[in-house]
N, C-alpha and C positions, 0 to 999 in steps of 0.2 A: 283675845281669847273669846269665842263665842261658846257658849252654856244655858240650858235651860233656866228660864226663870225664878226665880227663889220668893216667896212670901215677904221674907225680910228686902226684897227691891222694889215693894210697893211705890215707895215715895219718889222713887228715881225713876221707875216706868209711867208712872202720870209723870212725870217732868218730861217726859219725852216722847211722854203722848200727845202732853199740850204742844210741844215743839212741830210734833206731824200735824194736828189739827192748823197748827198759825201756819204752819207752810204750805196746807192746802189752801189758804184764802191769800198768800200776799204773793205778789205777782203774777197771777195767775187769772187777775180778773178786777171787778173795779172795789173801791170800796167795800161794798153794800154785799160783796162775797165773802170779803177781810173781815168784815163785825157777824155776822154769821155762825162764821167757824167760831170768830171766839168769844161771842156770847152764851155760847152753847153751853163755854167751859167753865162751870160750874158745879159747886157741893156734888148736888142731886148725881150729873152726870158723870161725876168720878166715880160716885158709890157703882152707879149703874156698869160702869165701863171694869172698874173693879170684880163685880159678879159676874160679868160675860169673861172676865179673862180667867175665875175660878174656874166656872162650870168649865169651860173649855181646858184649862189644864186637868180636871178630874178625867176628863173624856181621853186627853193624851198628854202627856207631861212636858211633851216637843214642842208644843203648839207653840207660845211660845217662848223666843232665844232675845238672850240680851248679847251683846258686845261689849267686853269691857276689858279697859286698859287704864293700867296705874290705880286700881281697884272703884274707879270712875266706869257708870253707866253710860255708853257714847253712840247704842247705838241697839236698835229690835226689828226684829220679825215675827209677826204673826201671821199662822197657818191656820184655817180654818179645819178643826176637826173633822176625820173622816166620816163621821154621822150627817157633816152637811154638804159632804161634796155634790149631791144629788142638786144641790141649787144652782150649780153652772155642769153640772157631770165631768166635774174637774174638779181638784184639787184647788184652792183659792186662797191666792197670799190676802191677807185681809190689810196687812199695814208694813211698813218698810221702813225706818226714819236712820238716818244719823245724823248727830249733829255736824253743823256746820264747819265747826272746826277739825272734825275728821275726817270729810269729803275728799277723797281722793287720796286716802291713804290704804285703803283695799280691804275696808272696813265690810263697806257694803257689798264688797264681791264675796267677804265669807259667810253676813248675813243670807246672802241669796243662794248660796250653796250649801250653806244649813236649812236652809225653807227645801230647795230642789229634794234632800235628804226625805227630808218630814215626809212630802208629797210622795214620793216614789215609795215609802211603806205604806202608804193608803192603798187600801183595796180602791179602785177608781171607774166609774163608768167607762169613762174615755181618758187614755194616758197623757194626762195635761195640764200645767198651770195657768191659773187666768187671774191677771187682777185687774181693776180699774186704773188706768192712768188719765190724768186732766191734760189734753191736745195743749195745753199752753206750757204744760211744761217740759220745756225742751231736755233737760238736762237730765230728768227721769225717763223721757223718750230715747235719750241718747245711749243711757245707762241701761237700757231695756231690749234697745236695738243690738248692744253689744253682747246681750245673753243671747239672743234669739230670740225672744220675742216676737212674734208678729201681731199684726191688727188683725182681729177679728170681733167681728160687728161693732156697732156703738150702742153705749148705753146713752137712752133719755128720760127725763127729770119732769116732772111737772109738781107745780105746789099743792099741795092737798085741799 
């Protein structure tokens, strides 16, 4: 069943936010990518991560969607509200995760069809989803090719 967010899923949305963060550094790169991501994950940054997922649900209530099965959190999307799609002039999945143990049970194809939803009620510069995917990860490249997807531009990084 995918369903908007609830307040009382706090605790289960950072568990599976931390899940997306560690799975953005392992495999994906060396080390020193790996401690990164999850030094990051701390106090401070949940409060933070907490408030950006408020304000953003005040702005749309879609924004976003959890997945859950056997009344277990297994799995979200986040859709950047329509206030910021002017930052790609697109609609912009901002986060994607399920857990491991639900991969390949068609979890993530109704997360992805519930973000398609969101986006397609945004007023839109340009009619289109864009998110960031990591070139190393094949399995999210595979899963992305299979929507349609395509590549356009890359994004680059420098330290401040």
């Amino acid at each position: 069943m995918i369903r908007p967010y609830r307040s009382a899923d706090a605790d289960a949305l950072w568990d599976l936010k931390r899940g997306y963060e560690l799975s953005l550094g392992a495999g994906t790169g060396d080390d020193t990518k790996e401690a990164v991501y999850r030094d990051k994950l701390d106090a401070g940054y949940r409060d933070g991560y907490a408030d950006w997922v408020r304000r953003c649900l005040d702005e749309n209530a879609r924004a976003v969607q959890v997945a859950e099965r056997d009344g277990e959190l297994v799995g979200y999307v986040f859709v950047l509200p329509e206030s910021l799609a002017h930052i790609w002039d697109a609609a912009v999945l901002n986060e994607i995760f399920v857990r491991e143990r639900h991969r390949g049970t068609g979890v993530a194809d109704d997360l992805i069809e519930a973000a398609l939803d969101v986006a397609r009620a945004q007023d839109l510069p340009i009619d289109r989803m864009l998110l960031d995917v990591d070139p190393d990860n094949d399995r999210a490249k595979a899963f992305y090719d299979r929507w349609d997807f395509d590549g356009w531009g890359q994004l680059v990084v420098r330290e401040l």
